[in-house]
N, C-alpha and C positions, 0 to 999 in steps of 0.2 A: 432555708431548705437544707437536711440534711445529706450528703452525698456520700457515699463511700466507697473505698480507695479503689474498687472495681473497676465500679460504675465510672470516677473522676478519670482514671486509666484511657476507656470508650472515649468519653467525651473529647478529652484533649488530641486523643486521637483523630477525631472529626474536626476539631479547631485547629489545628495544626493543616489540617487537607483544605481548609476553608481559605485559611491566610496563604496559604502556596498555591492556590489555585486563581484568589483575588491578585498577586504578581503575576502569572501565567497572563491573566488576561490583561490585566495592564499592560504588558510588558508589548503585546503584541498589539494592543492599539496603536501605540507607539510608533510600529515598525511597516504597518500598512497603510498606504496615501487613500485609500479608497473611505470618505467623510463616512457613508453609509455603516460600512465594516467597523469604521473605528468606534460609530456612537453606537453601536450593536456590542461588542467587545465592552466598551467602558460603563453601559448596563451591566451589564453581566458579574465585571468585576467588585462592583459596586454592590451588587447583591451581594458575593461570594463575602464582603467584607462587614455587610450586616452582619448576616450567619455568625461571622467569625467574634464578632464583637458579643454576638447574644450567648454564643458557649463562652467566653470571658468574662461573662456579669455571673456563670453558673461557676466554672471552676476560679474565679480569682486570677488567674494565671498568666503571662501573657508569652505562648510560644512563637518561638521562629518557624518562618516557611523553609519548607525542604526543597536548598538549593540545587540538589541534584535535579528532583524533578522541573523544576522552573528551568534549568537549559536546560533539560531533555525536550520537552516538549516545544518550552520555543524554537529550539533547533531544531526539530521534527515538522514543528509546523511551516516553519521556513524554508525548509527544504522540500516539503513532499504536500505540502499545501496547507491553509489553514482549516479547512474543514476533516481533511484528513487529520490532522494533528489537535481537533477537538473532538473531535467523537470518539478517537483514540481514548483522549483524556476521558470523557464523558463515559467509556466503556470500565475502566477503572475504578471511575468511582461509584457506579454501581455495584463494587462486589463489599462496599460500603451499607447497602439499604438494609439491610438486617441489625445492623448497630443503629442505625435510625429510628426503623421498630421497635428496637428496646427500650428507644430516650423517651416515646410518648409518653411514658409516665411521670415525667418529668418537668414538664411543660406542654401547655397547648402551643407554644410557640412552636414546637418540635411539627406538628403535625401540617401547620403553612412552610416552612423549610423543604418539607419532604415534598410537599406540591410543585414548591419551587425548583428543585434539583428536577423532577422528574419529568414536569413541562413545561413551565416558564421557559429555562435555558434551552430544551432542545428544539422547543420554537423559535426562540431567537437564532438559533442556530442552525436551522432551515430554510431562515432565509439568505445564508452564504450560498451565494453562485459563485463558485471559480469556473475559469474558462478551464482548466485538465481537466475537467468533470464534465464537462458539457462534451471536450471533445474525446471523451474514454473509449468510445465504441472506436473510433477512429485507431488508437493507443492498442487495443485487445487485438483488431484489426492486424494490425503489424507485427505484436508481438504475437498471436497466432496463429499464423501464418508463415513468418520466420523459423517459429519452434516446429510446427508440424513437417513442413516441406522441408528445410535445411537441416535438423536436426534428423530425418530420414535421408537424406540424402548422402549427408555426412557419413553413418553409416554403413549405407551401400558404397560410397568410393573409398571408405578404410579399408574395405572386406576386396573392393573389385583392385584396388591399385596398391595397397598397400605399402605407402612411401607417405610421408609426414608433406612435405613440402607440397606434392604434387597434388594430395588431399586440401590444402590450404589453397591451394592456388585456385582448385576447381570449384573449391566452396566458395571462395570470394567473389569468382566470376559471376557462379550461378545465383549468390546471396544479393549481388549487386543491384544485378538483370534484373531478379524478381522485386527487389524495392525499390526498383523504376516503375515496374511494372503496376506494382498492385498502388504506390501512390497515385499517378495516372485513374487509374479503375478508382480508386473513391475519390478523386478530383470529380470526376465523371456523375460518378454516384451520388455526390451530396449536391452537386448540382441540377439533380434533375428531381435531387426530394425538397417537397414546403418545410425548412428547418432556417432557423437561427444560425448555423453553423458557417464559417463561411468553405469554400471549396478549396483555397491556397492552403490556408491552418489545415483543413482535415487533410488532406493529402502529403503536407509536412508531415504534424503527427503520425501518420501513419508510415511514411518513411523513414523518418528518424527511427520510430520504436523497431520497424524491420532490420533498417541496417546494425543499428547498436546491439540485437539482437545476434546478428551476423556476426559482430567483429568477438564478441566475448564467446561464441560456441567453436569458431574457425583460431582461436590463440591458442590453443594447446598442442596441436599441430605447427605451429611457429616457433615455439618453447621448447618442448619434448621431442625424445627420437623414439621415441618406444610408441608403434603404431594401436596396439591396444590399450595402452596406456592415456594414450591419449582423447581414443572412445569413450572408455569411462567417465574420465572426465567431462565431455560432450554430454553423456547423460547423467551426469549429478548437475551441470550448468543448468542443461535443460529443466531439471525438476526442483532446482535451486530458482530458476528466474520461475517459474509458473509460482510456486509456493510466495515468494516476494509481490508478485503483481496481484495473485489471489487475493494474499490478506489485506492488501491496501485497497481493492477495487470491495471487497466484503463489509471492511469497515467505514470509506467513504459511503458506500450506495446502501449501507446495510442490510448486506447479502447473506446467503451462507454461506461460509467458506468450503466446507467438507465438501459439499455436493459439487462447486466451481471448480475447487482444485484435482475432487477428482476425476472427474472427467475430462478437464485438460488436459491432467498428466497423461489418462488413457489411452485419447486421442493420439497425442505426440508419441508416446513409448509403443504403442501398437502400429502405427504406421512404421517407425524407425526397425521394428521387429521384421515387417514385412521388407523393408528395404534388404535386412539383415540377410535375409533366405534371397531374394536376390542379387546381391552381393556376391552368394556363394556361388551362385548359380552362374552368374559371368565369367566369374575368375573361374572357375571348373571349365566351362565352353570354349572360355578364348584363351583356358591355358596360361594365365596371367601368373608371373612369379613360377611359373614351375620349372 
């Protein structure tokens, strides 16, 4: 079979994503105790290592896997889940199918590859249950609800007290209170719903993401003396942690992001608006700073 320097270009391009993807998955069998995971994972890698062998009987060749990506992804998936940090992958390498469509002519083998990438793996890969995915709604729970109420709140005692420290203090009280609070409330709640979940985990989850959510919107006021300086920064955090949790909660559950993100931002920046105009409205009545 004749190939040229093009088309051999494409291919090795595809061989080279096949052998760094066949490391990806190995690497991470490796690293999870769960038997299930691991023989799901070392199919997969196994396939990826066919694929890689069958563009090497086409170009002769035999390239190296791209180390970058191989810790990118296992450190991604390590840190923020393995299904997160597969589908991540898996979204990737679909911006690959177009160079796929063009190898058909080259092999019928091209055309079971392409079956394979598109539903072999991400059936194998549906059947990953992590428990942060089970407990998300729990996770969203906190984080919004921290960002809408604190993140408005915050803005109203910048505007009504306008002192850094005193804004930090009252944030924290009030951030604290409320992520007793709303843990308690889905303690309560996943106890009374028919769910796998259990009621200790969803009520952590959901505290931990409220208070974490509290300490990083309340440290700019810790930091900084300059009181609207320190606002802004409160709302780039706020639109900075929604955009982070979006695209992770999009590409695990695959979602759409546009629509998730924008609507939370809304939420949160419209209410924090509304606190705004009351803010002003305090300090104006009770004469605060004048």
């Amino acid at each position: 079979m004749i190939i040229d320097n093009q088309l051999k270009k494409k291919i090795l391009k595809i061989q080279r994503n096949e052998i760094t993807e066949y490391v990806i998955y190995k690497n991470l069998a490796s690293v999870f105790k769960d038997k299930n995971r691991a023989a799901i994972l070392k199919k997969i890698s196994q396939e990826e290592l066919s694929h890689y062998e069958f563009f090497k009987s086409l170009t002769q060749e035999t390239v190296a896997p791209d180390n970058f990506k191989v810790s990118f992804y296992t450190f991604i998936s390590r840190i923020f889940g393995l299904t997160f940090g597969l589908k991540l992958m898996e979204k990737g390498e679909e911006l690959a199918q177009d160079i796929y469509e063009q190898l058909k002519s080259v092999s019928n083998q091209v055309e079971r590859i392409i079956q394979d990438e598109e539903k072999h793996e991400n059936q194998l890969i549906d059947l990953i249950d992590e428990e942060r995915l089970k407990y998300v709604s729990s996770v969203v729970l906190g984080l919004n609800d921290a960002l809408v109420e604190l993140t408005g709140a915050l803005v109203g005692f910048t505007l009504a007290l306008q002192n850094t420290k005193l804004v930090a203090i009252v944030g924290l009280i009030t951030g604290i209170a409320a992520s007793l609070s709303m843990a308690a409330s889905e303690y309560l709640s996943t106890k009374q719903e028919k769910t796998e979940k259990s009621p200790l985990k969803a009520c952590i989850y959901t505290g931990i993401a409220y208070i974490g959510t509290v300490m990083l919107l309340i440290t700019p006021y810790l930091v900084f003396k300059n009181i609207y300086f320190c606002l802004s920064l409160v709302i780039a955090s706020a639109i900075f942690i929604i955009f982070i949790f979006t695209y992770y909660i999009s590409i695990a559950k695959e979602l759409n992001f546009k629509h998730r993100f924008l609507e939370m931002a809304g939420i949160s920046l419209g209410v924090a608006a509304v606190n705004y105009l009351i803010g002003i409205i305090i300090r104006n009545v009770f004469r605060i700073g004048a």
